[in-house]
PLY file of the C-alpha trace (Angstrom):
ply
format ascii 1.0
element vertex 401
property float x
property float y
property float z
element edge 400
property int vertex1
property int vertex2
end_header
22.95 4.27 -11.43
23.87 0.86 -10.64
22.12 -1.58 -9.08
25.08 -2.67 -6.67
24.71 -0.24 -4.83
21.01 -0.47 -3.95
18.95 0.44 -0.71
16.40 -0.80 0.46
14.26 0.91 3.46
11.61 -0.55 4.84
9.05 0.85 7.70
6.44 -1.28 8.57
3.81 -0.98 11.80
4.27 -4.94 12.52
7.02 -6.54 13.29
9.94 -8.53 11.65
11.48 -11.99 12.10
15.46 -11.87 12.92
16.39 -15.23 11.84
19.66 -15.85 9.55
19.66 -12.53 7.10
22.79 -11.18 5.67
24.55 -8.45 7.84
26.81 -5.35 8.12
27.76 -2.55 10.38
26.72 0.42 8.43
30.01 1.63 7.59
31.00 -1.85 5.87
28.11 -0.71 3.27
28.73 2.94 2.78
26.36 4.10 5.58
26.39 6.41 9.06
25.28 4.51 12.32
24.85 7.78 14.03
22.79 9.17 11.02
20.77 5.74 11.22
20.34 6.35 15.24
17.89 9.60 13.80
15.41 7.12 12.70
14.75 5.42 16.18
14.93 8.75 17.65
12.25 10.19 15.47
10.03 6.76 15.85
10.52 6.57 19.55
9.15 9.88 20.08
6.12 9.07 18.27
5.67 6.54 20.40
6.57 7.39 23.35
3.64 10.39 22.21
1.06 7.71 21.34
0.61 8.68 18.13
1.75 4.95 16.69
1.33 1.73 18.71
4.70 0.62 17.83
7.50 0.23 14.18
9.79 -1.68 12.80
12.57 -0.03 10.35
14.97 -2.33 8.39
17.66 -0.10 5.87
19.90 -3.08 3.70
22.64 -1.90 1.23
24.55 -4.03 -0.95
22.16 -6.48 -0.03
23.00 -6.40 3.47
21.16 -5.20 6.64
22.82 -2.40 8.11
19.62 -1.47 10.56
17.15 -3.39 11.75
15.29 -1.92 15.09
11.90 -2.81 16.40
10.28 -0.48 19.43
6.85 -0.21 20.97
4.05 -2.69 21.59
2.10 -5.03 18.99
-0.42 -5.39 21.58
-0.90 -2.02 24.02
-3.60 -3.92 26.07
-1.09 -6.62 27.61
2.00 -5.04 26.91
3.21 -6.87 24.52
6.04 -5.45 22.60
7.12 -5.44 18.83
9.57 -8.29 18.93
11.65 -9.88 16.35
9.64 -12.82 15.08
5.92 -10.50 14.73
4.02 -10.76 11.94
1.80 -7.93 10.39
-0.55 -7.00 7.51
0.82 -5.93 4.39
-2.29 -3.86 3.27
-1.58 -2.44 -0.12
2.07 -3.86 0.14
0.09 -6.74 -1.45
-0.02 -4.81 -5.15
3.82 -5.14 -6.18
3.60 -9.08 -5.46
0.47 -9.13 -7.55
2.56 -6.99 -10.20
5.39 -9.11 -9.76
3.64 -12.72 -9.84
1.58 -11.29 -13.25
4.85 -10.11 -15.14
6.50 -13.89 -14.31
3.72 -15.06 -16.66
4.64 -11.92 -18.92
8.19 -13.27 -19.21
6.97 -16.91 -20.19
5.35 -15.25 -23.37
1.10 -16.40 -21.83
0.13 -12.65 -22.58
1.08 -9.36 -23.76
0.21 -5.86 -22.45
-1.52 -4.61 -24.84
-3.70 -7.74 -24.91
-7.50 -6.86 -23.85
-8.35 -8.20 -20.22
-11.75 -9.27 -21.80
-9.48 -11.76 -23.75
-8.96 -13.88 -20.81
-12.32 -12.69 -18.90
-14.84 -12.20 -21.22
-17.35 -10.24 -18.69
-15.30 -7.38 -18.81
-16.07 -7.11 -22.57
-19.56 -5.67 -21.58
-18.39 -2.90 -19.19
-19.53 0.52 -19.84
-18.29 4.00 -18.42
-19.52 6.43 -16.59
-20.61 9.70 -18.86
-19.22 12.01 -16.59
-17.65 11.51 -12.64
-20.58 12.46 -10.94
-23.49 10.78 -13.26
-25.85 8.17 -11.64
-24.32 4.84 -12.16
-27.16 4.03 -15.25
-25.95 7.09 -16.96
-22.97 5.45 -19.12
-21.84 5.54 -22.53
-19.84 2.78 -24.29
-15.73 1.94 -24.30
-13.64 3.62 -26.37
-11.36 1.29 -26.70
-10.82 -2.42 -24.18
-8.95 -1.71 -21.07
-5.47 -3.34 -21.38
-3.52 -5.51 -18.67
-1.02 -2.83 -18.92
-3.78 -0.63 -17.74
-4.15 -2.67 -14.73
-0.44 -2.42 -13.98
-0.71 0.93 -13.94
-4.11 1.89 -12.95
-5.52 3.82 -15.85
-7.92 0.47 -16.61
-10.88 2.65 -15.05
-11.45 1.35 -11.91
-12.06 2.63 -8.85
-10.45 0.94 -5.29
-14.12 0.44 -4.07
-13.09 1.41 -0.84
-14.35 5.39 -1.38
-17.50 7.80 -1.49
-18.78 7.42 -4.70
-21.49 5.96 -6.08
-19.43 3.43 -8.03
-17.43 2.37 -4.38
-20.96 2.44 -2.99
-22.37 0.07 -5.23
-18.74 -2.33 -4.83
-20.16 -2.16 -1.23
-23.48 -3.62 -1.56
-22.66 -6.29 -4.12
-19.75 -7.32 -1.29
-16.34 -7.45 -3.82
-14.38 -7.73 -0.90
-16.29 -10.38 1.23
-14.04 -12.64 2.63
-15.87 -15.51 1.12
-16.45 -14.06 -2.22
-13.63 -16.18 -4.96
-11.84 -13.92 -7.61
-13.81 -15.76 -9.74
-17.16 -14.40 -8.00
-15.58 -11.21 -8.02
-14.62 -10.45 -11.71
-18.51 -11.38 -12.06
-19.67 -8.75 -9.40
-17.07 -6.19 -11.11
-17.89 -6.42 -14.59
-21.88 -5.55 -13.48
-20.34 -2.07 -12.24
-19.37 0.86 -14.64
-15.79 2.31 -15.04
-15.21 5.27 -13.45
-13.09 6.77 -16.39
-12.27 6.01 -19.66
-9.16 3.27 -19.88
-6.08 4.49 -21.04
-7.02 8.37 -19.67
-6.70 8.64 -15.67
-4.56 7.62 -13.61
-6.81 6.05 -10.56
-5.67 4.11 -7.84
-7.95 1.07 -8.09
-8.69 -2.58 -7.30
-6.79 -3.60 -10.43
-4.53 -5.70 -9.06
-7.53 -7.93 -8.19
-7.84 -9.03 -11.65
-4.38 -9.15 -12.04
-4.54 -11.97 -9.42
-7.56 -13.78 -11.18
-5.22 -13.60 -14.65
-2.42 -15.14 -12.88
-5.06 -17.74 -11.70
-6.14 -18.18 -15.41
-2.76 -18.40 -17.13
-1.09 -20.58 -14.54
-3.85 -22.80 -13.90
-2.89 -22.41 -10.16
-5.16 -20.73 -7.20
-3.23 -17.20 -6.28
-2.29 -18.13 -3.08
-1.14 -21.48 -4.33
0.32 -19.40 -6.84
2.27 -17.05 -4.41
3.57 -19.85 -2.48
5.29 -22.36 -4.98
6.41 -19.33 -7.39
7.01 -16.47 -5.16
6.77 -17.23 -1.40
8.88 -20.54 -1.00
11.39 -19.89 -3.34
12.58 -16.82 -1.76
12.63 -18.00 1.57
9.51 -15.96 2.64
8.22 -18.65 5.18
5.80 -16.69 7.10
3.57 -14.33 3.90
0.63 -15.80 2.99
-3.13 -14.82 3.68
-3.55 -16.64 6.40
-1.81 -16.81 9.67
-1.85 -20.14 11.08
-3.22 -20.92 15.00
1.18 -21.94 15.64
1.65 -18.14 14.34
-1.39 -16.48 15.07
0.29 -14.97 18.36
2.73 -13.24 16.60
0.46 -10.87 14.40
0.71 -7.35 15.40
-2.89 -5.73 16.67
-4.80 -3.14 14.80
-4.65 0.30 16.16
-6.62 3.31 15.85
-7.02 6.92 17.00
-9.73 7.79 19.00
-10.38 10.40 20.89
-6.44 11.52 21.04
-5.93 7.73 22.54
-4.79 4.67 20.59
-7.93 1.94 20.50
-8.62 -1.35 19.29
-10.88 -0.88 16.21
-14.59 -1.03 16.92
-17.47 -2.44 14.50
-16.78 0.31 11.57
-18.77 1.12 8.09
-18.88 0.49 5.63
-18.58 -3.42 6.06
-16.05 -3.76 3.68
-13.29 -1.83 5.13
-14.52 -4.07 8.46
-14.14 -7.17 6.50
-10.41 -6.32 4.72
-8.85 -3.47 6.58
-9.46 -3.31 10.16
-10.80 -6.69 11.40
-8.52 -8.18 13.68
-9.44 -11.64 12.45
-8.99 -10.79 9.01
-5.46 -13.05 8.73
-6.26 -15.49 11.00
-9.67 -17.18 10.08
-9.28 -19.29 6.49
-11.30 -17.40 3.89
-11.86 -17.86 0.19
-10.55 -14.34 -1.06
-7.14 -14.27 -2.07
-7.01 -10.93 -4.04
-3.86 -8.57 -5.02
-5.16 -5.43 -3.52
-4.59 -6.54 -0.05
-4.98 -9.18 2.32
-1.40 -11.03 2.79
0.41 -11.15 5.92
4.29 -11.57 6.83
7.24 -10.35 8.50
9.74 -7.48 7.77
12.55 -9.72 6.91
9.81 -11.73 4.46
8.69 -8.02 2.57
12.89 -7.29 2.28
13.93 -10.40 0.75
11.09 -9.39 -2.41
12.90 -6.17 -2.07
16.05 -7.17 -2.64
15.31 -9.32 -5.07
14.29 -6.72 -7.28
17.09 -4.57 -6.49
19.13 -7.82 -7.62
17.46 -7.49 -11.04
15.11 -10.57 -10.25
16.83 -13.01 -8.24
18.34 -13.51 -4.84
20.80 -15.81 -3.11
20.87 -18.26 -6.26
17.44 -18.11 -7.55
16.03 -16.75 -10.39
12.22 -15.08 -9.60
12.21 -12.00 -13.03
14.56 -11.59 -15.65
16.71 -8.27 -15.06
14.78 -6.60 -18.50
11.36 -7.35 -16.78
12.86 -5.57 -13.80
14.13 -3.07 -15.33
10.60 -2.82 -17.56
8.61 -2.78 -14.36
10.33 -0.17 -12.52
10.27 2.49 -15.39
7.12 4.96 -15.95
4.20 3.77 -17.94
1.88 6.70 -17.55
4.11 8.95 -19.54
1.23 12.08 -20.21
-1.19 10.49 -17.80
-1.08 12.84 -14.51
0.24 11.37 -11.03
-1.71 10.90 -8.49
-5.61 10.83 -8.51
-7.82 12.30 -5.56
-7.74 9.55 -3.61
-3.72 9.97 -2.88
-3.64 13.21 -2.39
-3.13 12.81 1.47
0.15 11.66 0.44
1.19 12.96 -2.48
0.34 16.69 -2.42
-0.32 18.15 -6.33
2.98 20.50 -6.22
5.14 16.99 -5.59
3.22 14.71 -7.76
4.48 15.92 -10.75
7.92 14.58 -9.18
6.36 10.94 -9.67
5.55 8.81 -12.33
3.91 5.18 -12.16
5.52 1.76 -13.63
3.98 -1.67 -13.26
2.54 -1.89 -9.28
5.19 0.62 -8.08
5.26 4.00 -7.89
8.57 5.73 -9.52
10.73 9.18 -8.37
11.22 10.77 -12.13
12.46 14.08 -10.52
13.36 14.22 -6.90
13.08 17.71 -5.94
10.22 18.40 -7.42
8.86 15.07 -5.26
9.61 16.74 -2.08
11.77 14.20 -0.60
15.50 12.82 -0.34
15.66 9.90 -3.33
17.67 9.27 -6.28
16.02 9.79 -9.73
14.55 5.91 -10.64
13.76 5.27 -7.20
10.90 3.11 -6.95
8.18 2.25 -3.66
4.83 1.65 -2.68
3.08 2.13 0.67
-0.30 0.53 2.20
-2.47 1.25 4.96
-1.51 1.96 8.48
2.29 2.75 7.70
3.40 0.29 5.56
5.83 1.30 3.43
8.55 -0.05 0.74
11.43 2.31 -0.95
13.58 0.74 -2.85
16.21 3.31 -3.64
18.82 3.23 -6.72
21.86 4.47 -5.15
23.90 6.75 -7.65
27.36 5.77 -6.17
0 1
1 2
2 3
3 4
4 5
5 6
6 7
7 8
8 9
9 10
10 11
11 12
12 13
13 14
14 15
15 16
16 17
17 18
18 19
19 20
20 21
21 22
22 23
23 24
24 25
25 26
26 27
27 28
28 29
29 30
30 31
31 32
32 33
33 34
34 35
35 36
36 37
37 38
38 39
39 40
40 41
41 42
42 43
43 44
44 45
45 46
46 47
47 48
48 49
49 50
50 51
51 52
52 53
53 54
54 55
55 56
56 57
57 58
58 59
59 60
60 61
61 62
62 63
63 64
64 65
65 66
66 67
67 68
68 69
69 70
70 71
71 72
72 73
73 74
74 75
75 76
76 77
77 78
78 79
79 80
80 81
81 82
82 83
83 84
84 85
85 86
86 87
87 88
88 89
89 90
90 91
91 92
92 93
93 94
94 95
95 96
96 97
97 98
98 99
99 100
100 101
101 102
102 103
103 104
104 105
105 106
106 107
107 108
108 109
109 110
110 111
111 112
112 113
113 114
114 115
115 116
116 117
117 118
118 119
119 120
120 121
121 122
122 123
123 124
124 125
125 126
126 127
127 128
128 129
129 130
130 131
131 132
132 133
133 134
134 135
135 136
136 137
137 138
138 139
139 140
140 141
141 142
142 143
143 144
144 145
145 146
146 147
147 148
148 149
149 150
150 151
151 152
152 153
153 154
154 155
155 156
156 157
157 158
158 159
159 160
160 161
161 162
162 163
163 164
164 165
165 166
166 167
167 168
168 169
169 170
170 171
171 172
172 173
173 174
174 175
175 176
176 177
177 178
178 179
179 180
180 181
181 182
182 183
183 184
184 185
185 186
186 187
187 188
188 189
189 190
190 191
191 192
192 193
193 194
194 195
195 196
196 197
197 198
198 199
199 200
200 201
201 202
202 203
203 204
204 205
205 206
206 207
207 208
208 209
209 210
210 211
211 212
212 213
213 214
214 215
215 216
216 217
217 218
218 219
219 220
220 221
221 222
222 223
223 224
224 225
225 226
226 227
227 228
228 229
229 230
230 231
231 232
232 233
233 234
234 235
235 236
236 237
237 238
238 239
239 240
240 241
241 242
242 243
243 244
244 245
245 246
246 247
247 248
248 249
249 250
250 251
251 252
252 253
253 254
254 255
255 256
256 257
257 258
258 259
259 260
260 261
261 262
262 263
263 264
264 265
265 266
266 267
267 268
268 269
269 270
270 271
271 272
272 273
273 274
274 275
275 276
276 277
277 278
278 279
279 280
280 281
281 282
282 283
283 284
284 285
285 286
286 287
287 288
288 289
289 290
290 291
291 292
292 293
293 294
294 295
295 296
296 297
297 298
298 299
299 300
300 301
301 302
302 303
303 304
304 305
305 306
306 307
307 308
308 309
309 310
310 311
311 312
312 313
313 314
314 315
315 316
316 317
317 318
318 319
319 320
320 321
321 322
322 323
323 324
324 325
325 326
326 327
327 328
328 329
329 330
330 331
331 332
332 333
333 334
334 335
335 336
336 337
337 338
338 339
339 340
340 341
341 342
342 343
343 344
344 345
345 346
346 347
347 348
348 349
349 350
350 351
351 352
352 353
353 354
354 355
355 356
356 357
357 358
358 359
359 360
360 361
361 362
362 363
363 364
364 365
365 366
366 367
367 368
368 369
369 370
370 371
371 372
372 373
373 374
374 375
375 376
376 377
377 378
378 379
379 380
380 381
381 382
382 383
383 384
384 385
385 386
386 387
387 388
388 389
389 390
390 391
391 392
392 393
393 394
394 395
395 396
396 397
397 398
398 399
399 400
């Protein structure tokens, strides 16, 4: 595989921003505009169906855009449709730039990955495990051994994503994790009072990891994780509209919330539990200033914004001159870590059914194709993606050719 000839597809509910990108008819890059055109047509008859409000798709090879198409509305209710310059929320897109801001500090040599997380926040160094999944949460027994930032990477640290049924998400709930108002800082604090849900090191489980991946970047750079994002990540690579909050000058551009009600697409109403009101489906949830800046979720941007980080992993760490991740972290990142550890857990099994998920392994924040046909779907072997909530979704596809 080389990395030359990289893809990079992109489909995102939200919009993107058409300003100056690199591009190329899809023959100049090895690819079939009338094979492309199937994409619209499948998306337009969803839409046209009402089953999605509206999508963008963006396909770059070579690390040029070869298709780039926006259709349906970003706002139903005054006919507003998905236009060029929209803005949406990234959702769980958020946990490869959490992966990929941690591992810059990797590369500077301020931690290693088998390094405890209590080492740099000590209130994890009292957290105790459930004795079995469905015990009551003072039922625990002791670590067997620290969970590791690796595990965080790769979700087998024992958490759970706090956004589920169990007792353990229940209890996230009432202590409020995910307030918009609650720091990292307060958050770690509020996490570390709440038993594992597994041992570390044992179970894959997708999780709210990447939180505390965004309060260590905040510890070993010294820098707030937005702040961090922006100077580090955000500015550099010419990704001038991410962030986690939408300013009033761009605040009409952010792409409404829809969802299914009834057969009909709806605004969301008030919805329980309060978290998933406060960090999922509130329409303000971008646009009003707020103090929590976490990895799990919660940034915003365009299309164009989510392909540039794209391509500059595809580039081995860099893009158009500058330098983000060496090509070895790269390269270390987009390998799987979980080697025995099964892919998924329950709560992906929506998406990854249990015959393809042996297809899959997991790296460092992204998911990663080990055997495509036993995965189901059309990839290369070393493919690597991740996907978020309402239809987000990143491949980023190592082309064989």
């Amino acid at each position: 595989m080389t990395r030359a000839g990289a893809l990079c597809a992109l489909l995102l509910v939200g919009n993107v921003w058409a300003g100056d990108l690199p591009r190329a008819r899809p023959e100049e890059v090895g690819l079939s505009s009338k094979r492309l055109e199937y994409i619209d047509q499948f998306y337009a008859a969803r839409v046209s169906k009402g089953e999605m409000a509206g999508i963008v798709t963006l396909v770059a090879r070579h690390g040029k855009i070869a298709h780039f198409s926006a259709m349906g509305y970003a706002d139903i209710e005054h006919k507003k449709k998905m236009t060029e310059d929209s803005i949406f929320r990234l959702y769980s897109m958020t946990k490869p730039i959490a992966a990929a801001a941690l591992l810059m500090l990797y590369e500077q040599g301020l931690f290693q990955m088998d390094d405890p997380v209590s080492k740099y926040i000590p209130a994890f160094a009292s957290l105790r495990v459930l004795r079995r999944p469905d015990s009551l949460l003072g039922d625990t027994v002791p670590l067997e051994r620290p969970a590791t930032i690796e595990d965080l990477l790769r979700h087998t640290a024992g958490f759970t994503h706090c956004t589920g049924p169990t007792l353990i998400d229940e209890q996230c709930d009432k202590v409020n994790v995910f307030g918009r108002d609650v720091s990292l800082t307060e958050m770690m604090s509020r996490l570390a009072k709440i038993p594992l849900e597994s041992q570390p090191g044992t179970k894959f489980s997708y999780s709210i990891a990447p939180d505390i991946q965004a309060r260590l970047v905040e510890i070993l750079s010294g820098l707030p994780f937005d702040e961090f994002l922006e100077r580090n990540l955000f500015k550099p690579l010419g990704m001038h509209d991410s962030g986690f909050y939408v300013p009033p000058d761009k605040a009409s551009r952010l792409a409404n919330i829809y969802q299914v009600k009834d057969g009909k697409l709806t605004l969301p109403e008030k919805c329980q539990p309060a978290r998933a009101c406060d960090t999922v489906f509130s329409l303000d949830s971008n646009t009003v200033p707020h103090k929590h800046h976490g990895g799990s979720l919660g940034l915003a941007g365009t299309a164009a914004d989510y392909w540039r980080f794209a391509q500059m992993l595809l580039n081995g760490g860099q893009l158009d001159g500058v330098r983000i991740l060496s090509p070895q972290v790269v390269q270390f990142m987009t390998r799987d870590h979980l080697g025995s550890i099964k892919f998924p857990d329950a709560k992906l099994s929506g998406v990854f059914s249990p015959s393809a998920a042996q297809g899959f392994g997991f790296g460092l924040g992204v998911a990663v194709v080990k055997d495509p046909a036993a995965a189901g779907f059309m990839s290369s072997e070393g493919t690597y993606f991740w996907m978020g909530a309402l239809g987000t979704v990143s491949g980023l596809i190592l082309d064989r050719t």
